[in-house]
N, C-alpha and C positions, 0 to 999 in steps of 0.2 A: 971645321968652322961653319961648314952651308949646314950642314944637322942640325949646329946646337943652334944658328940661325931662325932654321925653320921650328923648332923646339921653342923657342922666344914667340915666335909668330903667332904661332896657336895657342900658346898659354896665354898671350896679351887679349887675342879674341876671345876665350873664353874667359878671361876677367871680365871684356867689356859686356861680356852677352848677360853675367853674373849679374854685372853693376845693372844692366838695363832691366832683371826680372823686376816682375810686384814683387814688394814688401811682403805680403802673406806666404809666397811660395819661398822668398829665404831664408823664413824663421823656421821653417818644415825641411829636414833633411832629405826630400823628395829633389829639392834641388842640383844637391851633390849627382845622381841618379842619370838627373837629368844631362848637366854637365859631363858624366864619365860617357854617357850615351852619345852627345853630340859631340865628342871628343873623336870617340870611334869612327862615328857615320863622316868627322871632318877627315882623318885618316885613310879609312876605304876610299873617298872620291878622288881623295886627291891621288893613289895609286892609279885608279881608274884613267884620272887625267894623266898619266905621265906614261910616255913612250916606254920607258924602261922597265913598267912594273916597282917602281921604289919611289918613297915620296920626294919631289926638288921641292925646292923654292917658286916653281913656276908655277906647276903643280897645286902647290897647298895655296898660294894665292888666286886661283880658279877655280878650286874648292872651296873654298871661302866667300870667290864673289858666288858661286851657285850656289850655296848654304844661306846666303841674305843677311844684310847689317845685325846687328844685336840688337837694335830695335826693332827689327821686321821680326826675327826668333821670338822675342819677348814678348810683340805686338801678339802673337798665339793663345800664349798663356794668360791673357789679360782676357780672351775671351774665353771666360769662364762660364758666366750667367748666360741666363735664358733675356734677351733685349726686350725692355718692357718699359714704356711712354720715358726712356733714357734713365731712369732707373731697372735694374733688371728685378727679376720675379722675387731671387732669391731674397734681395734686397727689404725688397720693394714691405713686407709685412714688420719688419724692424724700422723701416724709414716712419712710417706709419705709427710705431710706437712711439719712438721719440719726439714728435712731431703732436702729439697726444700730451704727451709727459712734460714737454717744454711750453704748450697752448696751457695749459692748466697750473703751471708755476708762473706764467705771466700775468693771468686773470687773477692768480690767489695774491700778490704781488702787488697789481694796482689796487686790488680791493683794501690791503692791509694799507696802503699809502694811503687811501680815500680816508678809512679810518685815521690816520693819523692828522690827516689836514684839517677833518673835523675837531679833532681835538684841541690844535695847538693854532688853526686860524679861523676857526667857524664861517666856512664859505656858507654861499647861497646855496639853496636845491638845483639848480640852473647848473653854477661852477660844478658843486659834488659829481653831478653824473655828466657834464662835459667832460673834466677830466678824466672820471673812469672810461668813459666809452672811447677816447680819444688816444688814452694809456693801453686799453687794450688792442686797439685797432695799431696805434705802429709798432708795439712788443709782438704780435703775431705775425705783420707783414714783416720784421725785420727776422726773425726766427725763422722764418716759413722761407725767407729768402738763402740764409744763412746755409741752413742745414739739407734744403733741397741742393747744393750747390754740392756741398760736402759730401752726397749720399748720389751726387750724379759720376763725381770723381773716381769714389772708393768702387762703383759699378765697371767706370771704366777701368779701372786699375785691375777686374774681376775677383773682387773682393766675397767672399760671404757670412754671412751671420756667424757663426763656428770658427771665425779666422781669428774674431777678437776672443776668443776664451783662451785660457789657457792648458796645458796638456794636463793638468791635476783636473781641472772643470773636466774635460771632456772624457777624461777616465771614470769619475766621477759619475758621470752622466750614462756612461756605458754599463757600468757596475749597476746603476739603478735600473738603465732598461731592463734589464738581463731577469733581478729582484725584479720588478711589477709584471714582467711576463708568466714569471712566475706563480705568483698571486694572484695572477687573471685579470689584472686590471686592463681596461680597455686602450686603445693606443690611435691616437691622432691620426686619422688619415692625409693630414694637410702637413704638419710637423713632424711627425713618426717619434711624438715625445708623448711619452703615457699620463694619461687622463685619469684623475678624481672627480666625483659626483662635483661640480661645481655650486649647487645651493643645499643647502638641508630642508625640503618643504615645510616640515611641521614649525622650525623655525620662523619661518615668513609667515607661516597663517596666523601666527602667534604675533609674532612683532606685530605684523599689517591690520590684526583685529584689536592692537588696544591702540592703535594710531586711528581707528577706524572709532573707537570710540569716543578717545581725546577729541578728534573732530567733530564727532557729532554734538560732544557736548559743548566744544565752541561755539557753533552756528546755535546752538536751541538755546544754551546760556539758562538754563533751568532755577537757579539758584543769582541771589545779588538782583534779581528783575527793578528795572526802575531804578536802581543805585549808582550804574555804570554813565559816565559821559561817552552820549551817545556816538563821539567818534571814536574813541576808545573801543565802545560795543560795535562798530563796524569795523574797526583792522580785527579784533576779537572772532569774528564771526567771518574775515575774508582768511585769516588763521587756519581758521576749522574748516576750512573749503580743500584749500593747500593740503590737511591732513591726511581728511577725508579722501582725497585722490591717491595722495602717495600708500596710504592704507590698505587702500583698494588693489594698486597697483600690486603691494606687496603679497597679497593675499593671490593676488591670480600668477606671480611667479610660482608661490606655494602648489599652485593647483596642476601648473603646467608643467612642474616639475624638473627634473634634469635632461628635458627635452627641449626644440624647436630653439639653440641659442640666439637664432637671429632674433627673437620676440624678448627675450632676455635684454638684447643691449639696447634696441628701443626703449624697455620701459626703464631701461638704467638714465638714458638719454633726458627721459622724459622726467623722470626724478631730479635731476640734475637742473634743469628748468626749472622745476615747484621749489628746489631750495635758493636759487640765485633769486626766485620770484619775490622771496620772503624777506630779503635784507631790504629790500626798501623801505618795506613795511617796519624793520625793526628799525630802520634810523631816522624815521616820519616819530617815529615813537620816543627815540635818543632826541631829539630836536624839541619836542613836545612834551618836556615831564609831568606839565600839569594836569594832562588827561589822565593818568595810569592813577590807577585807585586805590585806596590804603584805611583800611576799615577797621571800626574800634566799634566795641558793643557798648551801648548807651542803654546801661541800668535803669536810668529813669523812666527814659521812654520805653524800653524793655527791646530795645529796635539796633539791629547794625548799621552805622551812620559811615557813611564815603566821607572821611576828610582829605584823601588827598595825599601826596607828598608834600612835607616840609619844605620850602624853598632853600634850605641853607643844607638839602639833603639832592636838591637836581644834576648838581656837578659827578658826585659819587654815581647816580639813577645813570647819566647820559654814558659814563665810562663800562659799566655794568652791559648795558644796551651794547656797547660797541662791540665789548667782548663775547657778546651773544651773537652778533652780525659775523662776527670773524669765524666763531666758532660752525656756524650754520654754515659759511661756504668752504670751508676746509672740509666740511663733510662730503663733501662733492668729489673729493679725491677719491674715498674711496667705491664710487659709482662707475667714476675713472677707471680706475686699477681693472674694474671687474668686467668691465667694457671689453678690456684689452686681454682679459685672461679668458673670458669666454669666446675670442677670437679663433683661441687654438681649438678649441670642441668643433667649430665645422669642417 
């Protein structure tokens, strides 16, 4: 009866130690491991403690209190990560990603709302960029509260990046290191996950010199002289400023090649600026269909004559415009993305 007693005792304890591991360590049969080891070390002490050499009851509960609750055992294995500003290290480059990923689905979000409010209540310019600036400032504080909270938990629980994948991912993932070692490809010294050329240069010199001309030809505006309403020919020409830059930019990523990443996610940075710079300008333009110009060649005079858009054509012109607005900040994702991909190269 005291055996099967004491057999009851230590089985309950190691349920409760079981019950009190993280979640990441009981979905990995390291656990079991664990458990048959502390089973053991609870065994030896408690012979240690007992006058007899054989385990009592006295015994294995003296063992036990000198073994430590199931949450002090647990409390161990939770310290897993490296402690870093309550987020740990390991953490800490995934915290940063989704916190990236969720700031930029909230911006692209209120922007498609702005659009929508244009269409179906025509606010003021005032209201438009109230609400957007207002929309995005508590979708980020409430986000940034959110998941900093979630990512301080999962630290202390000693959670890491690898725990959520699952065992096909991480096989997966091992098969391929193994192939790119093979093939020479170079391997993250931050990550230890192997690295592709992240840009193709002659690409960039390419894209960023016909961006580089588009703008130029906005600002000089060589053709149509004198035909354009003159605010029209100034968003035309602050257009070509915008391109001109981003062109530029993209040309000196060309140059600088699959080197110096930190210079990379600046000018990504900075592109991301000159496109959000631009939707104002296109909904200054959605708002204003009268300025945008629409040309028919006048045989008589032998001359190209600016009439304009049709007024019973501005409703279609303004939707057209939105759809361009939308499109231009959705392209910012992918700036995003590469922000966060050329993280892993340093």
């Amino acid at each position: 009866m005291n055996n099967m007693e004491i057999e009851n005792i230590i089985k309950e304890y190691l349920k409760e130690v079981k019950k009190a591991l993280p979640e990441w360590l009981k979905e990995k049969k390291e656990h079991k491991e664990i458990l048959i080891d502390l089973e053991d070390h609870l065994r030896e002490k408690a012979r240690e403690l007992s006058n007899t050499g054989e385990i009592t009851l006295k015994s294995t509960y003296e063992a036990i209190e000198h073994m430590g609750t199931p949450k002090a055992i647990a409390k161990e294995y939770k310290r897993r990560g490296t402690p870093y500003v309550y987020i740990t290290k390991e953490m800490w480059p995934l915290y940063l990603r989704v916190l990236t990923v969720v700031f930029a689905v909230v911006i692209i979000l209120n922007v498609v709302a702005m659009f929508i409010n244009i269409i179906f209540e025509n606010p003021s310019i005032e209201q438009i960029f109230g609400n957007l600036i207002s929309g995005i400032q508590l979708g980020i504080l409430i986000s940034f509260a959110v998941i900093s909270i979630i990512f301080v938990l999962l630290s202390m629980e000693g959670y890491f990046p690898e725990d959520f994948k699952s065992k096909k991912e991480l096989e997966k993932e091992k098969v391929l290191m193994r192939k790119v070692q093979e093939d020479g490809y170079p391997i993250s010294k931050k990550t230890g996950k192997p690295l592709k050329p992240f840009i193709k240069p002659l690409e960039e010199i390419i894209g960023g010199g016909i961006g580089l001309i588009a703008g130029v030809f906005f600002i000089t505006q060589p053709i149509f002289v004198g035909l354009l309403d003159p605010l029209f020919s100034i968003l035309i020409r602050i257009f070509g400023i915008l391109l001109t830059i981003e062109g530029s930019l993209d040309i000196s990523r060309g140059i600088i090649g699959n080197y110096k990443p930190s210079t990379h996610q600046i000018i990504h940075g900075v592109k991301i600026i000159l496109k959000f710079a631009g939707i104002p300008l296109i909904i200054f333009l959605a708002l204003n269909p009268q300025i945008f110009p629409w040309f028919y060649y006048n045989e008589g005079l032998g001359l190209w004559v600016n009439v304009g858009i049709s007024v019973e054509f501005y409703e279609l012109f303004r939707n057209v415009m939105i759809a361009v607005a939308v499109i231009a900040g959705l392209t910012s994702i992918e700036d995003i993305y590469r922000i966060i991909k050329i993280q892993n190269y340093k």
